[in-house]
Biotite code that builds the C-alpha atoms (Angstrom):
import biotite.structure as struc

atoms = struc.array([
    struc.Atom([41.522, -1.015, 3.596], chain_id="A", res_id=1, res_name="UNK", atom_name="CA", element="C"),
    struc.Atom([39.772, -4.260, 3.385], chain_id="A", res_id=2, res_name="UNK", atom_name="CA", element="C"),
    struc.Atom([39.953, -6.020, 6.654], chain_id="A", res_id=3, res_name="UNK", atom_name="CA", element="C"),
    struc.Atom([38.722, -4.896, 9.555], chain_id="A", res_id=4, res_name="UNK", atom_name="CA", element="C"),
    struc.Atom([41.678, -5.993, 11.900], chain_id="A", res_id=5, res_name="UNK", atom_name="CA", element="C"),
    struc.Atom([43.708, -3.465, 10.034], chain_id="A", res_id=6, res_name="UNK", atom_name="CA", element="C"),
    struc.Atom([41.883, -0.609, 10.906], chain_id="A", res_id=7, res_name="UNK", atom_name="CA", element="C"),
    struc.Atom([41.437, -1.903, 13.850], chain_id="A", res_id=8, res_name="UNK", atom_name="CA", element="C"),
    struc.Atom([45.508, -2.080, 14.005], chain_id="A", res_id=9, res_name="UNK", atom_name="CA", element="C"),
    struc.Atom([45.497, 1.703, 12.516], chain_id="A", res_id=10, res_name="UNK", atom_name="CA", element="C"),
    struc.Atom([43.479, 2.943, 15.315], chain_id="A", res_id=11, res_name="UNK", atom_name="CA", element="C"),
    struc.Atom([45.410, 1.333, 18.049], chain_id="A", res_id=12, res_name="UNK", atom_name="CA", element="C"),
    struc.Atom([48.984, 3.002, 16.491], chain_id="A", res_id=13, res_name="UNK", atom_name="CA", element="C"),
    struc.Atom([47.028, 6.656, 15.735], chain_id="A", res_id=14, res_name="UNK", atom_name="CA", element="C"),
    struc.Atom([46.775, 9.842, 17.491], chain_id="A", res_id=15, res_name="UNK", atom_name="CA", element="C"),
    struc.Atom([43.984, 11.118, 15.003], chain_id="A", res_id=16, res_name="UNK", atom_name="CA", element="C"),
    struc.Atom([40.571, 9.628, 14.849], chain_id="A", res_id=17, res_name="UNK", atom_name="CA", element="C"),
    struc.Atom([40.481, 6.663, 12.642], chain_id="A", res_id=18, res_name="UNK", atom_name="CA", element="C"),
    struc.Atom([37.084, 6.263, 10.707], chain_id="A", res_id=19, res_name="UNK", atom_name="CA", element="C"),
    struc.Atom([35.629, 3.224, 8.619], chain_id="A", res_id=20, res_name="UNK", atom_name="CA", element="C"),
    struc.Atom([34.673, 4.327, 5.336], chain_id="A", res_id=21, res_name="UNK", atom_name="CA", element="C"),
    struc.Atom([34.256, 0.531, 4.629], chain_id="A", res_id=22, res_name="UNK", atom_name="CA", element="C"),
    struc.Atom([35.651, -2.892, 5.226], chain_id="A", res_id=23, res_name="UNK", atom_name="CA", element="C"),
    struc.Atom([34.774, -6.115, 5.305], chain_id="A", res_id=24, res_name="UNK", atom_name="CA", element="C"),
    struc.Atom([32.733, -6.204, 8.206], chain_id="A", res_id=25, res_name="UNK", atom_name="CA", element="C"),
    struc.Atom([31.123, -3.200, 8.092], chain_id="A", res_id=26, res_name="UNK", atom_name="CA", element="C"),
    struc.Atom([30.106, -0.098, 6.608], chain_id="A", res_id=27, res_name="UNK", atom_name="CA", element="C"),
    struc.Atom([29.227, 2.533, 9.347], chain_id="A", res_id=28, res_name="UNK", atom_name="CA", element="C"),
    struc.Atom([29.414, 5.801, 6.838], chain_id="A", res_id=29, res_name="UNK", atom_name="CA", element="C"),
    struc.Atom([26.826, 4.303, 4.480], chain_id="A", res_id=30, res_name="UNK", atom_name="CA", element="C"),
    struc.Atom([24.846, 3.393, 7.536], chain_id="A", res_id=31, res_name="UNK", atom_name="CA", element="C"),
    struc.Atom([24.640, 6.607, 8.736], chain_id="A", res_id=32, res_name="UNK", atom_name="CA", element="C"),
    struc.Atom([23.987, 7.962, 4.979], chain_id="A", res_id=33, res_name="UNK", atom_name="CA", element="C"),
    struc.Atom([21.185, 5.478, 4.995], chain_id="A", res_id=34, res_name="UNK", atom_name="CA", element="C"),
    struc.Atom([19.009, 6.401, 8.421], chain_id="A", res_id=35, res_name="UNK", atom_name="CA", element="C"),
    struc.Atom([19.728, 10.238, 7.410], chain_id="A", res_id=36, res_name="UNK", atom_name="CA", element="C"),
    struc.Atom([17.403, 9.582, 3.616], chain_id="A", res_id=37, res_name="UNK", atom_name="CA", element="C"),
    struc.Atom([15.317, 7.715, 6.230], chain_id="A", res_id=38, res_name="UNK", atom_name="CA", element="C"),
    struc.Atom([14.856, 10.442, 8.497], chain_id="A", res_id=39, res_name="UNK", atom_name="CA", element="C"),
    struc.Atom([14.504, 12.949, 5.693], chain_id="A", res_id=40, res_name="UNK", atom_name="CA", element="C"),
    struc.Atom([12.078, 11.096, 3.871], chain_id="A", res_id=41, res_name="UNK", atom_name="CA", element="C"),
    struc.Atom([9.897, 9.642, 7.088], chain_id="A", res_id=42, res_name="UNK", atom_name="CA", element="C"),
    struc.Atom([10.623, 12.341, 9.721], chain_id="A", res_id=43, res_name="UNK", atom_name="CA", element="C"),
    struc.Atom([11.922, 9.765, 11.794], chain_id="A", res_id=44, res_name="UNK", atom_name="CA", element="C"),
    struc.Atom([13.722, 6.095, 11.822], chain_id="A", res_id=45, res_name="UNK", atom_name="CA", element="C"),
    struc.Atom([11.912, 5.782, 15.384], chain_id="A", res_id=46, res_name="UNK", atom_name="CA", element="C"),
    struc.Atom([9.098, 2.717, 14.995], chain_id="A", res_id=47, res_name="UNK", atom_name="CA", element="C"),
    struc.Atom([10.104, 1.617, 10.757], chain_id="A", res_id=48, res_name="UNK", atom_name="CA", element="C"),
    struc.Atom([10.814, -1.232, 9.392], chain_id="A", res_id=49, res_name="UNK", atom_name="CA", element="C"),
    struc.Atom([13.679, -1.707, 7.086], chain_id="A", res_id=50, res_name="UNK", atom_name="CA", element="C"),
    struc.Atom([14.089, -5.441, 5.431], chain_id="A", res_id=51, res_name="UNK", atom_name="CA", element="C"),
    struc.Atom([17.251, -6.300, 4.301], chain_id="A", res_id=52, res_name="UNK", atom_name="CA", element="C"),
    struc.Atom([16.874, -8.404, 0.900], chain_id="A", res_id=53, res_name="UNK", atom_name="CA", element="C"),
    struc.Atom([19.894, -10.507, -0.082], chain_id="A", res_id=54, res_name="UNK", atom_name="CA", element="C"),
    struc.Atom([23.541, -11.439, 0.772], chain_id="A", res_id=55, res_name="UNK", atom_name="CA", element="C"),
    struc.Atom([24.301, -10.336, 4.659], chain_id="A", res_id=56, res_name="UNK", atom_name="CA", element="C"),
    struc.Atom([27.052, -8.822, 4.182], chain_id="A", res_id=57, res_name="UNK", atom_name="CA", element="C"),
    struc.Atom([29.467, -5.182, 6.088], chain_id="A", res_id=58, res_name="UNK", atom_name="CA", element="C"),
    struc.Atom([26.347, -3.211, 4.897], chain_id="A", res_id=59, res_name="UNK", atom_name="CA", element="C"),
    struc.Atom([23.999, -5.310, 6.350], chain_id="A", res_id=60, res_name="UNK", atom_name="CA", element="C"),
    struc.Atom([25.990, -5.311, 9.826], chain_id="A", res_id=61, res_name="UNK", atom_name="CA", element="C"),
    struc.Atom([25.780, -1.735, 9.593], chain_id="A", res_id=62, res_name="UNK", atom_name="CA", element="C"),
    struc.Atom([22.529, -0.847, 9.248], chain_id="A", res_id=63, res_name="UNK", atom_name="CA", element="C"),
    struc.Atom([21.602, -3.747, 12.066], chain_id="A", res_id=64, res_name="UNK", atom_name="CA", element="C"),
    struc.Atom([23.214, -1.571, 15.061], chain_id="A", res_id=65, res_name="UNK", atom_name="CA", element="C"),
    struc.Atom([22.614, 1.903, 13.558], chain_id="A", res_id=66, res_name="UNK", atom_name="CA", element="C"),
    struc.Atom([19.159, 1.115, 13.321], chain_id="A", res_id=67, res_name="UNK", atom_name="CA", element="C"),
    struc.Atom([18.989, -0.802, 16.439], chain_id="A", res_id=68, res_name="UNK", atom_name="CA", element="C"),
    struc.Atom([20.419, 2.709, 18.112], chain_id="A", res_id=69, res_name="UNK", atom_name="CA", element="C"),
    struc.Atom([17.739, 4.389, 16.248], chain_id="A", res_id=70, res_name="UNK", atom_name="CA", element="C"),
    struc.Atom([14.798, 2.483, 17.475], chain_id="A", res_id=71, res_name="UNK", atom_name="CA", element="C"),
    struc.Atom([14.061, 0.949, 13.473], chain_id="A", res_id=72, res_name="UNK", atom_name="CA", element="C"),
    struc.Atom([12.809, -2.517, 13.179], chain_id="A", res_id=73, res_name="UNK", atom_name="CA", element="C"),
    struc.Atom([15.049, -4.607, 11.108], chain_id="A", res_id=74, res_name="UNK", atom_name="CA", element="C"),
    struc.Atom([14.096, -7.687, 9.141], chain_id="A", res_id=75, res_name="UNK", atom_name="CA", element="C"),
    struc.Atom([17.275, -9.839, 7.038], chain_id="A", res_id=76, res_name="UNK", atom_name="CA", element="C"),
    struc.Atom([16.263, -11.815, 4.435], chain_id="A", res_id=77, res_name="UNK", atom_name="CA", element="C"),
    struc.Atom([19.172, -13.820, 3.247], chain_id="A", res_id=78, res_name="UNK", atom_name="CA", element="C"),
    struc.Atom([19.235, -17.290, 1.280], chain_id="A", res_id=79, res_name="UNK", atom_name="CA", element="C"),
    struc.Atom([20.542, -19.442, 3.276], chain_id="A", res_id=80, res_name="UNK", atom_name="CA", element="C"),
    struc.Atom([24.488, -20.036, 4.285], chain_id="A", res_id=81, res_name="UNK", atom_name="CA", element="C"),
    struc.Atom([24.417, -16.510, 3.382], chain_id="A", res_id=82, res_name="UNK", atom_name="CA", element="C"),
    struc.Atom([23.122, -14.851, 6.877], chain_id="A", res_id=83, res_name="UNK", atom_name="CA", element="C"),
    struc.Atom([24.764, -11.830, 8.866], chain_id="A", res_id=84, res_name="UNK", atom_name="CA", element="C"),
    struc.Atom([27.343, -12.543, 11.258], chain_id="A", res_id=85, res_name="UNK", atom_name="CA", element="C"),
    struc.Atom([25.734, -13.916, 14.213], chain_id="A", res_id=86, res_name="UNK", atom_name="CA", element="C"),
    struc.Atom([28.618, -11.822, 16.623], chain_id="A", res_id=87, res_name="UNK", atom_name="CA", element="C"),
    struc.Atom([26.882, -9.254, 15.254], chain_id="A", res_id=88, res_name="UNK", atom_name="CA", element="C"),
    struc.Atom([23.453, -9.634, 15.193], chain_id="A", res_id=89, res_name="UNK", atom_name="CA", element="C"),
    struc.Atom([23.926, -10.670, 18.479], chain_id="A", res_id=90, res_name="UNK", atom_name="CA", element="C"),
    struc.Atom([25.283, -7.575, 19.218], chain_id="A", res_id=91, res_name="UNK", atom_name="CA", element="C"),
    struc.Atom([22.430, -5.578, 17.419], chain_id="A", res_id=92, res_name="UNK", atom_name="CA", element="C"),
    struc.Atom([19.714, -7.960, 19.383], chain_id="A", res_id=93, res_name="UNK", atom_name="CA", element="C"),
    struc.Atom([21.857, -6.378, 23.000], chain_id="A", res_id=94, res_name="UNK", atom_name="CA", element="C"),
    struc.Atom([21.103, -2.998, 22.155], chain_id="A", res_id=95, res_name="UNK", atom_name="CA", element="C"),
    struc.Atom([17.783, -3.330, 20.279], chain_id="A", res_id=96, res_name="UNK", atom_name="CA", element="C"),
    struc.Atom([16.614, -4.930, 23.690], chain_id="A", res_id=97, res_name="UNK", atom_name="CA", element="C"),
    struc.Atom([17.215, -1.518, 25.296], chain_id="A", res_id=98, res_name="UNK", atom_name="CA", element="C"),
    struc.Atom([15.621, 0.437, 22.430], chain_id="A", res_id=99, res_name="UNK", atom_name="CA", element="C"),
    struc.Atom([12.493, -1.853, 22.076], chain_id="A", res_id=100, res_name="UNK", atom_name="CA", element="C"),
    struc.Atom([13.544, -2.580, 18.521], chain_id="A", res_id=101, res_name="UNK", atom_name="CA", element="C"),
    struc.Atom([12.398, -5.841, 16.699], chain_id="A", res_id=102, res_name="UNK", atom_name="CA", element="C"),
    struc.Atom([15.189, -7.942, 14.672], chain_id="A", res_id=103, res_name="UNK", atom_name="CA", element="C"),
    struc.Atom([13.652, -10.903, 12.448], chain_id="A", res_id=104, res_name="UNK", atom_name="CA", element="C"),
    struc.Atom([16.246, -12.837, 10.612], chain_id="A", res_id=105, res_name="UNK", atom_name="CA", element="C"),
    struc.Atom([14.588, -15.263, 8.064], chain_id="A", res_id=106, res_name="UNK", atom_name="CA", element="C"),
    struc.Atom([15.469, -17.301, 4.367], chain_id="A", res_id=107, res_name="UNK", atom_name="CA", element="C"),
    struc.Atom([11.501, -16.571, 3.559], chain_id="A", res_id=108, res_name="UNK", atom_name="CA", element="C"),
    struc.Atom([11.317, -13.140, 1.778], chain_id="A", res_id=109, res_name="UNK", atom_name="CA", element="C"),
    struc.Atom([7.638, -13.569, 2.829], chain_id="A", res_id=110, res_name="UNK", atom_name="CA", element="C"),
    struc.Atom([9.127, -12.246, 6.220], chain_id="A", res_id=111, res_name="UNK", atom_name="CA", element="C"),
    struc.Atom([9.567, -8.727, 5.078], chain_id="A", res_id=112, res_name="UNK", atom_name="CA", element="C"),
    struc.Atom([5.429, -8.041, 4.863], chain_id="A", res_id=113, res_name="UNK", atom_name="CA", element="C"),
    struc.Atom([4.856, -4.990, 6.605], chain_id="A", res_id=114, res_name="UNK", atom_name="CA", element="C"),
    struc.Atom([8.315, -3.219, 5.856], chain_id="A", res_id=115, res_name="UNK", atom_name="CA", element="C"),
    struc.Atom([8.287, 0.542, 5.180], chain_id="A", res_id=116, res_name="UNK", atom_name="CA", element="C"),
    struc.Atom([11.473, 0.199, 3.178], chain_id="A", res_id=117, res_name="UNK", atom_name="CA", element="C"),
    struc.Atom([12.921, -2.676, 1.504], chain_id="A", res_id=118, res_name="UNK", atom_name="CA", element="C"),
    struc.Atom([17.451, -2.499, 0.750], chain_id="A", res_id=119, res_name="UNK", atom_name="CA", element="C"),
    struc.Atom([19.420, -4.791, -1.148], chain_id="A", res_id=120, res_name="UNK", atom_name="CA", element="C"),
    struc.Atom([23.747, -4.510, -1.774], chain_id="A", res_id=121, res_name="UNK", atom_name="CA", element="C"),
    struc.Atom([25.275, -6.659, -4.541], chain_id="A", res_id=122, res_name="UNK", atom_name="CA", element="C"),
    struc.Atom([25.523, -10.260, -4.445], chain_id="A", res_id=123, res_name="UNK", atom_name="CA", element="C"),
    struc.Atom([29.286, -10.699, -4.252], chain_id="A", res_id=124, res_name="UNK", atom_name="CA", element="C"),
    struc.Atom([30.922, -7.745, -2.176], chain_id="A", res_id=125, res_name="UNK", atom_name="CA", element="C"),
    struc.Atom([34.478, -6.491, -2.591], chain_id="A", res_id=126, res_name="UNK", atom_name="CA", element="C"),
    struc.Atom([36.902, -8.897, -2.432], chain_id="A", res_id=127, res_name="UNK", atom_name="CA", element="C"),
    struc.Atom([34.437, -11.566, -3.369], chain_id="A", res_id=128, res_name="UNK", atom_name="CA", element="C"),
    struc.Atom([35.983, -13.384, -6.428], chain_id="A", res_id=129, res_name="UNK", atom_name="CA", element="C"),
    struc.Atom([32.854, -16.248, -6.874], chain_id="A", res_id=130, res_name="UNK", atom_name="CA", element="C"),
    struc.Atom([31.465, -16.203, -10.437], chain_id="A", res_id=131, res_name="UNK", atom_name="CA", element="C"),
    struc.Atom([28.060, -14.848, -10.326], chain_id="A", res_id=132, res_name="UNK", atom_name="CA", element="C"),
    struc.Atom([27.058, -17.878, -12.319], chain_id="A", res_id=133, res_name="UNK", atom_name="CA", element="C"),
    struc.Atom([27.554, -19.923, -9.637], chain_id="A", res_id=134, res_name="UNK", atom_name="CA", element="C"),
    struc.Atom([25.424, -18.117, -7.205], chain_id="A", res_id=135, res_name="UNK", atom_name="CA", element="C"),
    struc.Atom([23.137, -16.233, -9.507], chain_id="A", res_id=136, res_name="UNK", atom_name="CA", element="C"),
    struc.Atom([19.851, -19.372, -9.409], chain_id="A", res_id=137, res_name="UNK", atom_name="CA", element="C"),
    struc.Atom([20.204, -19.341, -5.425], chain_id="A", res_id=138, res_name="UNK", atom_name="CA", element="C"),
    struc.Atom([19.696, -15.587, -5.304], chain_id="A", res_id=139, res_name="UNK", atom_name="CA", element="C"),
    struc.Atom([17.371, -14.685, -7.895], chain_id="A", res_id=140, res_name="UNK", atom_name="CA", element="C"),
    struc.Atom([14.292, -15.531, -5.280], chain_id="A", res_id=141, res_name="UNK", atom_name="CA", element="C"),
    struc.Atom([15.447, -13.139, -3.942], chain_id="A", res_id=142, res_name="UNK", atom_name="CA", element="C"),
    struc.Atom([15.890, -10.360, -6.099], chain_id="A", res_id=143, res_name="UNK", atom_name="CA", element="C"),
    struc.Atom([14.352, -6.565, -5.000], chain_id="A", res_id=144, res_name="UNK", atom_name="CA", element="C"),
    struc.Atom([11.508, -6.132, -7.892], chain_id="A", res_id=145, res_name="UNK", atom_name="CA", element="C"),
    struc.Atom([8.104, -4.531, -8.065], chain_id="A", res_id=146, res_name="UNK", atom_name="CA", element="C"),
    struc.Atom([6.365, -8.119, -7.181], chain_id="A", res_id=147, res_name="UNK", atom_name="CA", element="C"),
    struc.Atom([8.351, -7.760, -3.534], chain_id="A", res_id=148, res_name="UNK", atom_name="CA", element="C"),
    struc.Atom([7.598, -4.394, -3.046], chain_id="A", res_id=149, res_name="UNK", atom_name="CA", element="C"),
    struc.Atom([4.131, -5.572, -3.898], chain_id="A", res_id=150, res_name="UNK", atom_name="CA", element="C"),
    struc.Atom([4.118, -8.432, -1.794], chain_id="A", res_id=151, res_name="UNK", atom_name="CA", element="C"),
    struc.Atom([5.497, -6.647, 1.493], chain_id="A", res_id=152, res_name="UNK", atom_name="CA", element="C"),
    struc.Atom([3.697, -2.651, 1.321], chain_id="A", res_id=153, res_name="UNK", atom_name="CA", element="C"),
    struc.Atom([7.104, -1.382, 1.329], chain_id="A", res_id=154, res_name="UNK", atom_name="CA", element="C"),
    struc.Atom([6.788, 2.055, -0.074], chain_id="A", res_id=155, res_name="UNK", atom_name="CA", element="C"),
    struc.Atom([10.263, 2.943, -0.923], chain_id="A", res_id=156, res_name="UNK", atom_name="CA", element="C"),
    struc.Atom([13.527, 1.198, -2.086], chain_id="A", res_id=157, res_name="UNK", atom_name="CA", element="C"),
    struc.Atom([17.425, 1.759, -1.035], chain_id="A", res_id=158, res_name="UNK", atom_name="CA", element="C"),
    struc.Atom([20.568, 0.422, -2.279], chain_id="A", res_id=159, res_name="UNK", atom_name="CA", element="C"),
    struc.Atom([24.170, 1.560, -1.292], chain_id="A", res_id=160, res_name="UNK", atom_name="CA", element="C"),
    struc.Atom([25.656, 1.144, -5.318], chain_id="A", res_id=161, res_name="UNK", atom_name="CA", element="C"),
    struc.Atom([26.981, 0.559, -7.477], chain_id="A", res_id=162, res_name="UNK", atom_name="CA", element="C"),
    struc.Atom([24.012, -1.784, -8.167], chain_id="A", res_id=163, res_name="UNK", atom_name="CA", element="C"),
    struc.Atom([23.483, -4.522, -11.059], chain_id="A", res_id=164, res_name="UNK", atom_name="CA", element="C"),
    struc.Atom([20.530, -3.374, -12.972], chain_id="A", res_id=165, res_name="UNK", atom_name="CA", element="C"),
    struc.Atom([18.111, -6.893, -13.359], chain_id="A", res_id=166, res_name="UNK", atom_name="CA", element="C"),
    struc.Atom([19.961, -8.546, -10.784], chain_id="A", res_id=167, res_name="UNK", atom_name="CA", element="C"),
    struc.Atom([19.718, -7.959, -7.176], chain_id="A", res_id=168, res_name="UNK", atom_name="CA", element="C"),
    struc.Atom([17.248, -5.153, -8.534], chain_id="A", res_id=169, res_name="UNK", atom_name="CA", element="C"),
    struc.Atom([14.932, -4.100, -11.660], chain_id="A", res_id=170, res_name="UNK", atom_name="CA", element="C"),
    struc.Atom([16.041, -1.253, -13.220], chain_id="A", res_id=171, res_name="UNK", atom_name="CA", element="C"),
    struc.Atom([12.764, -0.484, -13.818], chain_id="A", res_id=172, res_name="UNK", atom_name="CA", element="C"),
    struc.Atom([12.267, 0.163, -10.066], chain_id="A", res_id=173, res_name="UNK", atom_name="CA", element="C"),
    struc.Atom([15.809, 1.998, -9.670], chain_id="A", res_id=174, res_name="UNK", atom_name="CA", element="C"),
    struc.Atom([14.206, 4.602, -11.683], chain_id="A", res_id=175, res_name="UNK", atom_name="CA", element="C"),
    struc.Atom([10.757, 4.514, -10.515], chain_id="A", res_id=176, res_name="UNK", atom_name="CA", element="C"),
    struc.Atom([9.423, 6.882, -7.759], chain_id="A", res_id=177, res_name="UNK", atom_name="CA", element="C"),
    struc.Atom([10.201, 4.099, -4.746], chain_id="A", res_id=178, res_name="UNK", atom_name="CA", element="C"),
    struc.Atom([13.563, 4.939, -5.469], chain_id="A", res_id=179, res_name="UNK", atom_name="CA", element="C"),
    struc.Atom([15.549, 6.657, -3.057], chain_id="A", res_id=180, res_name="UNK", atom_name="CA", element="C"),
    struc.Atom([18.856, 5.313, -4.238], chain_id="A", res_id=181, res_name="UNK", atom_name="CA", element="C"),
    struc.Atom([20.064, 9.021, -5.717], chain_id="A", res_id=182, res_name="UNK", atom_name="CA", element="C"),
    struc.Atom([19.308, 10.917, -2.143], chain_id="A", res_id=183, res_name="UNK", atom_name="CA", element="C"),
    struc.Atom([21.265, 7.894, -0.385], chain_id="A", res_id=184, res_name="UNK", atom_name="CA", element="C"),
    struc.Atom([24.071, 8.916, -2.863], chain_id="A", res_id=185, res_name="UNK", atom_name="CA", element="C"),
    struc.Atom([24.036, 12.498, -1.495], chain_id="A", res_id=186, res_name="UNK", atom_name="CA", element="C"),
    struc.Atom([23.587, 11.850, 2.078], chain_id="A", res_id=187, res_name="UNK", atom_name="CA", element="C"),
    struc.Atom([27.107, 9.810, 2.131], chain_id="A", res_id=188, res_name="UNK", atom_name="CA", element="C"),
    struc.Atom([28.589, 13.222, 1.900], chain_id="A", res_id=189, res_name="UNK", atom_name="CA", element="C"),
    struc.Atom([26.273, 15.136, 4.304], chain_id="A", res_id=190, res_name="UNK", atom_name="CA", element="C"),
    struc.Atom([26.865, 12.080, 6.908], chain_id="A", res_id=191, res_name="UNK", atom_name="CA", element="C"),
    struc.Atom([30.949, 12.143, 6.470], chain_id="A", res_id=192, res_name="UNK", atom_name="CA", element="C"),
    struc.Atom([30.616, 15.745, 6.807], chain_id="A", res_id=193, res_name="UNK", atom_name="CA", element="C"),
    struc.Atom([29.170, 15.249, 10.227], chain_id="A", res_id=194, res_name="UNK", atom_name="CA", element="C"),
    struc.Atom([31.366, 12.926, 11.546], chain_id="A", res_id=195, res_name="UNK", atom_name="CA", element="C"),
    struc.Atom([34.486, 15.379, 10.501], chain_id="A", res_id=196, res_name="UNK", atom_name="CA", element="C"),
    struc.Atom([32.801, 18.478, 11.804], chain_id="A", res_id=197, res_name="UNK", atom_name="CA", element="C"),
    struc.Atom([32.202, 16.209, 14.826], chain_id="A", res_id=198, res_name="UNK", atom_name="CA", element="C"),
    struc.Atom([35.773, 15.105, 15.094], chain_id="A", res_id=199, res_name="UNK", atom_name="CA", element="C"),
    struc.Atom([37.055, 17.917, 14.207], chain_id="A", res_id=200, res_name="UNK", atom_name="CA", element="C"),
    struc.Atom([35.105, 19.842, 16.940], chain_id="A", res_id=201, res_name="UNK", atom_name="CA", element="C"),
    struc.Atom([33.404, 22.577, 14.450], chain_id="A", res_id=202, res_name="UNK", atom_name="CA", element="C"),
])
């Protein structure tokens, strides 16, 4: 489905679990996909920094409470008129108060120094019918490339995909060895496995 008010409808008419694979508001199987290549990769999500680079978007809500739960910093870099949901951060900042986590949200991709991971999504998400033309000069600053992962120390790269090779991201660093967009690919099917084996009491 696309809207969340429609699962939300599902759920309140089911007697079976109703999970989010995706909608517009957020993307809580892609989160968890995302802090498990984390954890894999770092050991831990506890005391990281992730910087979000680009449109705030149902990924972007995602990863703000997930991490927030998991004690990782978050930093959103957005251009501006293009921020996160403030409900949401807001929500995020409530439990990240309780977990000691740190939530920066900022237009200045200058704000993501320090990072241990930088993530971008696409531009326009699903549903989103604006030519790229028109939005293409206001997000270019803000592109992921090897001059931000310069700029910031971040040592590794994510992206949910599909991505837009040159656009929100160099190919050249899709392929490089920051990438960890190919073990983020795999974890979305060790993470849904969870929650069923969870659900499903296995």
């Amino acid at each position: 489905v696309f809207s969340h008010s429609t699962l939300e409808t599902f759920a309140e008419a089911a007697k079976v679990p109703v999970i989010n694979a995706l909608c517009d508001k957020y993307h809580p199987c892609q989160g968890l996909a995302d802090y498990l290549t984390l954890f894999e990769k770092f050991g831990s999500c506890e005391g990281l920094t992730m910087a979000y680079v680009g449109d705030g978007n149902n990924v972007t809500h995602s990863l703000l409470i997930v991490g927030a739960l998991l004690g990782c910093h978050q930093v959103v870099v957005t251009p501006q008129g293009h921020e996160a949901d403030p409900t949401i951060v807001a929500q995020a900042k409530a439990i990240a108060a309780k977990t000691g986590v740190k939530i920066i949200e900022s237009n200045d991709v200058a704000a993501a120094k320090g990072a241990n991971v930088i993530y971008t999504d696409t531009w326009l998400s699903m549903g989103d019918d604006t030519p790229l033309e028109t939005i293409k000069d206001k997000f270019m600053p803000y592109q992921v490339n090897e001059a931000l992962m310069e700029l910031t120390g971040a040592t590794h790269v994510l992206h949910c995909q599909p991505a837009h090779r040159d656009l929100e991201i160099t190919g050249s660093l899709m392929d490089s060895d920051a990438s960890l967009l190919m073990q983020q690919a795999e974890n979305r099917m060790h993470g849904q496995n969870a929650i069923l084996t969870h659900l499903l009491g296995a």
